[in-house]
N, C-alpha and C positions, 0 to 999 in steps of 0.2 A: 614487659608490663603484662599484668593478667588481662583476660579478655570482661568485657562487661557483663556485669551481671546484674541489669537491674530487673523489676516485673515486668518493664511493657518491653515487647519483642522490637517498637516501633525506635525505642529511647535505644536501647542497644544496637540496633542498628546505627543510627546516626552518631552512634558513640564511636562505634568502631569504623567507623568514616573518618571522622576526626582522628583517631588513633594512626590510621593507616596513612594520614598527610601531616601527622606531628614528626617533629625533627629527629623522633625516636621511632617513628614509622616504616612503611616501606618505600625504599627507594624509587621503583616504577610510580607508585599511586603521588610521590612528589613531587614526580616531572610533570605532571597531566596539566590538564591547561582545559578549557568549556571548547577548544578547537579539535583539539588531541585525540579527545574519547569519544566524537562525534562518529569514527566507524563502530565503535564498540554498542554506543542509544542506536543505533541501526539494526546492527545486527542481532541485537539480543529483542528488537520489536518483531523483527520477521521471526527470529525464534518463537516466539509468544503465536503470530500465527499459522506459525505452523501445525504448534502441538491444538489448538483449538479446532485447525481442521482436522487434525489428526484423533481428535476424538480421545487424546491423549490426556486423562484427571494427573495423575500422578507428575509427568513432566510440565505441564501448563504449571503446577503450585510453583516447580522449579524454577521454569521462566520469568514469570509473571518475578518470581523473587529478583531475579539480576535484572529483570526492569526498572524495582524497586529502588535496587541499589546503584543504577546508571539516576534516576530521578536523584537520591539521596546523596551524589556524591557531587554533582552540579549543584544541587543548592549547597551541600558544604565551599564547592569553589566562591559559589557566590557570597557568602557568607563570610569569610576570608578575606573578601575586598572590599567588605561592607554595603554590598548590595541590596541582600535579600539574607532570609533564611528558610530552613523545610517551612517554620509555621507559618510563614508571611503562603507560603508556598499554597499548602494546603489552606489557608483560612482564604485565600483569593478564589481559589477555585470551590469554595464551600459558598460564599459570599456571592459569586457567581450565578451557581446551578441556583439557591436559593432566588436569587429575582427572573430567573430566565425560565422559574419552574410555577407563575402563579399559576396556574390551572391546577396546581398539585398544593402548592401551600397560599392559598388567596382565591380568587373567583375563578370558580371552573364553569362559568357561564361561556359557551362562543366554542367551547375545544372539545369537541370530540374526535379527532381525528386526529392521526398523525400526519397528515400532510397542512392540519391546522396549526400543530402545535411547531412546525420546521417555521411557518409564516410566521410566527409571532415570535419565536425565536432570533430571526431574521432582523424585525422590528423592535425586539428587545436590544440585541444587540449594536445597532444605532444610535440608541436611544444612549446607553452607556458610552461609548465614543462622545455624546454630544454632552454629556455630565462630565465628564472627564473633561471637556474640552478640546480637545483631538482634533487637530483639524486636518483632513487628509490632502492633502498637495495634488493629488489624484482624484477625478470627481469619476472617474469610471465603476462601473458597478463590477467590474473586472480588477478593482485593486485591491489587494490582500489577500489573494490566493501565493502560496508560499512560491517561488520560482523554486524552492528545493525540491519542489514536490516531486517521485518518479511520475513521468510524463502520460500516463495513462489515469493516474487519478487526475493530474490537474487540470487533464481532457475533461475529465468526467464533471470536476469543480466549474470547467468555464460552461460547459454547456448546462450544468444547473441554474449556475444564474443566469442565464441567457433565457433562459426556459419560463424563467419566474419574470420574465419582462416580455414575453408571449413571442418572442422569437425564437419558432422551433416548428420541426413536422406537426400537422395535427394529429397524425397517425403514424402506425407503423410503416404502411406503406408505401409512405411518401417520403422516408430512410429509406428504404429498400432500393426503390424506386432510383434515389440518386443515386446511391451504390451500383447500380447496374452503370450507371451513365461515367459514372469515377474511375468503374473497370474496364469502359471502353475508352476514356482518355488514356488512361496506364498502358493499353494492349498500345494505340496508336503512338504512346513515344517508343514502347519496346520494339516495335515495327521500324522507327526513326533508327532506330540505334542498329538495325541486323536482324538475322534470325532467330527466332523465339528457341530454335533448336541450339542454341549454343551453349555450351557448357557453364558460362559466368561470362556475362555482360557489364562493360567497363562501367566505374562509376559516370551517372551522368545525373546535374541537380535540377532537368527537367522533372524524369523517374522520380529520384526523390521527394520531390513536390507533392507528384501525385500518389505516392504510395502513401504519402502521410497524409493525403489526403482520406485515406481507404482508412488510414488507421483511426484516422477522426472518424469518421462514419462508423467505423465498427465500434466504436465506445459508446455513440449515439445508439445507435441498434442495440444494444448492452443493456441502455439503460431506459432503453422504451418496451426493451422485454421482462424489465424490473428481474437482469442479472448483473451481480458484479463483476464488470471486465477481468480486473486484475486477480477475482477467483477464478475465473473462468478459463484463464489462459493458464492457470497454475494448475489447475484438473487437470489440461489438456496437456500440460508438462508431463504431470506424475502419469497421465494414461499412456502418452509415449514410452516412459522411461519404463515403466511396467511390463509395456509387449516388446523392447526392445531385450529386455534385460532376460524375459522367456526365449527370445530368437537366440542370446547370445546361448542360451544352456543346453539350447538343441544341438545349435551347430556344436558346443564342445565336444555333445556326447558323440558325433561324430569321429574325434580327433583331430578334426581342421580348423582352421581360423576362419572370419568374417570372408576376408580377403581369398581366400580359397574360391569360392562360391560366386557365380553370375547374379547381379543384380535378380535376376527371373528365379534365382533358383531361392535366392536370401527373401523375397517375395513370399514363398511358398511357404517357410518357415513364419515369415510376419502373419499372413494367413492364420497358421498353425496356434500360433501366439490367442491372435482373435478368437479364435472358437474356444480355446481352453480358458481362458478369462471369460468368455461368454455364456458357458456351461456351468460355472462359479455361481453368476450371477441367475 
């Protein structure tokens, strides 16, 4: 079959969605299933942000495009079963933004602010469940945050609405503050368990407890410093991987391997790392 040729870039697309799950199609794209290609909408999101921080125009168009076509290819599943289709797709969430946007198209009296417009967002969005009829089996203001969520945003999700019901630090320092008291719990099981000098300490789901308890805290601190955790911790990847990947280029120029080298001595190289990235900046 030829591929489509029509004006809109959007129609061709979905055209050749449908081409690639017709019976004259491609094999792979007919086995797919809304189960299937669920690592595939994963991974091609983090693709998207990655090149966004990466400050990357050129590969973001790229991404953002197999975004497109992870979107486009689920509503064709859809669509196949007589669900839905892209336009139900796109006219829902057009439909949407438009009632959830009056300050923007209706009365811009009450919103100046963005932490106005999250609140009536909030209150819009209720408001639609109760048109709908929806009646939720769950009256906690904790239900409907995704359980697929990775665990650090859905950190982030509970302690928002918790926040919006006036259960939370009133300051930074009273995060802080617990944090200290959460790292002398975690010291006092790791004390329970042995010396803090041993190389790897057995699992034990007191530790556990508390270490997730640190991890909650630190998402709270996060987001009372107005930064996002899950960038945050992905900086601090790419800043490791950075000065790690300078240590590894020193030691080659030497001739030796990692393993060659005393912990004190691989130190001095990491060092090395730091001021030459530092001098950069």
């Amino acid at each position: 079959m030829n591929p489509p040729n029509f004006d809109s870039p959007i129609q061709n697309l979905r055209k050749l969605t449908s081409d690639l799950r017709s019976p004259e199609g491609c094999p792979w794209d007919k086995e797919q299933t809304h189960i299937s290609v669920i690592p595939h909408l994963l991974e091609e999101t983090y693709e998207v942000v990655d090149t966004i921080e990466r400050g990357d125009d050129n590969h973001l168009k790229e991404e953002l495009g197999d975004l497109l076509f992870q979107i486009t290819f689920h509503s064709q599943l859809a669509e196949e079963r007589g669900a839905f289709t892209f336009d139900d797709v796109a006219n829902d969430v057009f439909q949407k933004l438009v009632f959830r946007h009056p300050h923007v198209y209706g009365n811009k009296e009450g919103i100046g602010t963005g932490e106005q417009v999250l609140t009536q967002w909030d209150q819009l969005k209720q408001k639609e469940k109760e048109k709908k009829g929806i009646q939720n089996s769950d009256p906690s203001i904790l239900s409907g945050i995704p359980k697929a969520l990775p665990a650090i945003q859905r950190s982030e999700k509970i302690q928002s609405k918790v926040t919006k019901q006036g259960f939370d630090w009133p300051n930074v320092a009273g995060v802080f503050q617990k944090f200290q008291e959460e790292i002398k719990e975690l010291d006092i099981e790791l004390q329970n368990q042995g010396s803090l000098t041993s190389k790897k300490i057995p699992y034990d789901e007191r530790i556990e407890d508390e270490l997730g308890d640190l991890f909650f805290l630190l998402v709270n601190l996060s987001r009372k410093l107005s930064i996002d955790p899950e960038s945050c911790l992905r900086r601090a990847n790419e800043k490791f991987e950075t000065r790690f990947r300078l240590m590894e280029g020193y030691v080659a120029k030497t001739g030796k391997t990692l393993k060659d080298y005393s912990l004190e001595e691989l130190d001095e190289f990491w060092n090395q790392a730091k001021v030459q990235l530092r001098e950069k900046h």
